[in-house]
C-alpha positions in Angstrom: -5.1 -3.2 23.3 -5.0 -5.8 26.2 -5.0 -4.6 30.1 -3.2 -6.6 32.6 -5.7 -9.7 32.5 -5.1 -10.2 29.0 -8.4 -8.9 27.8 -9.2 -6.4 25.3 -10.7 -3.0 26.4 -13.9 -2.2 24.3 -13.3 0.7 21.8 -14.9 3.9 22.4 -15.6 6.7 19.4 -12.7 8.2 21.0 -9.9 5.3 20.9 -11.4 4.6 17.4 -10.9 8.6 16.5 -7.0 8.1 17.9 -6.5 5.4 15.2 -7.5 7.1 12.9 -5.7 10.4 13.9 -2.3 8.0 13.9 -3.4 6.4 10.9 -3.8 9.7 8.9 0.0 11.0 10.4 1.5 7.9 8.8 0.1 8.4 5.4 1.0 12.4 5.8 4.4 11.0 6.7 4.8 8.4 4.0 3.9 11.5 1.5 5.8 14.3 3.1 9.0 11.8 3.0 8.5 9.1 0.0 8.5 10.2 -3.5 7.6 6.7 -4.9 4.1 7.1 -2.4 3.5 10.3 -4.3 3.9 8.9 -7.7 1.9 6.4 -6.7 -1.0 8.1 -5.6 -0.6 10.1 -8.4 -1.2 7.3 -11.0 -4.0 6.1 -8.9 -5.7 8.9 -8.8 -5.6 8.7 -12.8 -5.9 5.1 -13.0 -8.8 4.3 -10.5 -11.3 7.0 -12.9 -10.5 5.2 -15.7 -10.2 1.5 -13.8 -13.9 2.4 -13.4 -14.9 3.9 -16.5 -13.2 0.4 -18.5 -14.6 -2.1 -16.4 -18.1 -3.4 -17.4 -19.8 -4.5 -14.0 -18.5 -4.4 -9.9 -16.2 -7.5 -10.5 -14.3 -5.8 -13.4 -13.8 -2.6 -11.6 -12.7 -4.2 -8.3 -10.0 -6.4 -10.3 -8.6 -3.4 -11.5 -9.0 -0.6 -8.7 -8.3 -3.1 -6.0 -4.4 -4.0 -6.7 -4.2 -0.3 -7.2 -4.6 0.2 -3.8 -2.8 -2.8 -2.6 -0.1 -1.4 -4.6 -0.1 2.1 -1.6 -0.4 -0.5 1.1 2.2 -2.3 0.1 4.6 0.9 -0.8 3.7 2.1 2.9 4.8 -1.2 4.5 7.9 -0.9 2.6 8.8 3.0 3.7 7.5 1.3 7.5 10.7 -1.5 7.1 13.0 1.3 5.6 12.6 3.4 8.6 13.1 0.7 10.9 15.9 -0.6 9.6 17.3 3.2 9.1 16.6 3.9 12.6 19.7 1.4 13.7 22.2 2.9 11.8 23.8 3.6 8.3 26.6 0.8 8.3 26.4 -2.2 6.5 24.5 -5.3 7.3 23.4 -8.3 5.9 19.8 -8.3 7.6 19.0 -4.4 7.1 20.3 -4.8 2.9 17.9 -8.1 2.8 14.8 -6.6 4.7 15.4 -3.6 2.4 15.6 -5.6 -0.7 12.8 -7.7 0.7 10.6 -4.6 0.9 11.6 -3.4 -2.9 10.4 -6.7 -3.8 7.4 -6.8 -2.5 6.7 -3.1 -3.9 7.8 -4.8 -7.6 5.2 -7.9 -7.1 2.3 -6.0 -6.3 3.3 -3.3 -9.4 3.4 -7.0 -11.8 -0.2 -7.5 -9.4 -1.5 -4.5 -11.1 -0.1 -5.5 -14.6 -1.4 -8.9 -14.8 -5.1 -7.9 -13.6 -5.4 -4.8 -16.2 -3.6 -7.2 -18.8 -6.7 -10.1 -17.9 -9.1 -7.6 -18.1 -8.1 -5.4 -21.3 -6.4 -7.8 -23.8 -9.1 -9.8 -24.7 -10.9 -6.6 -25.7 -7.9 -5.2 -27.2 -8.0 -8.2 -29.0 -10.9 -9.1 -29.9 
């Protein structure tokens, strides 16, 4: 966080502590208030186990545990837009629709993330 000259204050165990005390409330919210965040979690938590048990070495396993989580980053960006955009109203308009839509989207690409990198990874096995 800058101070009035511009410069960054050093962090201390306790500013560090904050962050993560704000940075656990907005993954209790996100759960509490988005069902797609639970489902999500849910399939990772099945999916990373056996991400790990089918890939063969570090490499493999980080290919197909890694867009996993990118895909609950990604999903709590999204929620972050929806609430923003939420927060000015619920009549129509062009920019809230298109940031929403925007969001959706970028949920959908990193779900076709995780499809392409477990596809890479397990059809040649399949098919060999």
């Amino acid at each position: 966080m800058a101070d009035s000259t511009g410069t960054h204050s050093p962090r201390s165990p306790f500013r560090v502590w904050k962050a993560f005390t704000w940075s656990m409330k907005g993954l209790r919210t996100t759960w509490d208030l988005e069902s797609s965040f639970r489902l999500e979690v849910y399939l990772f938590l099945v999916l990373a186990p056996l991400a790990y048990w089918l890939g063969s070495n570090g490499v493999e396993r980080a290919i197909l545990i890694g867009p996993l989580v990118l895909v609950l980053v990604v999903e709590v960006l999204n929620s972050a837009v929806e609430a923003v955009v939420d927060r000015w109203g619920a009549e129509h308009n062009e920019l809230a629709g298109r940031a929403k839509d925007m969001g959706s989207a970028a949920v959908f690409l990193s779900d076709m993330n995780v499809l392409i990198c477990w596809g890479l990874i397990l059809l040649p096995r399949m098919l060999a």
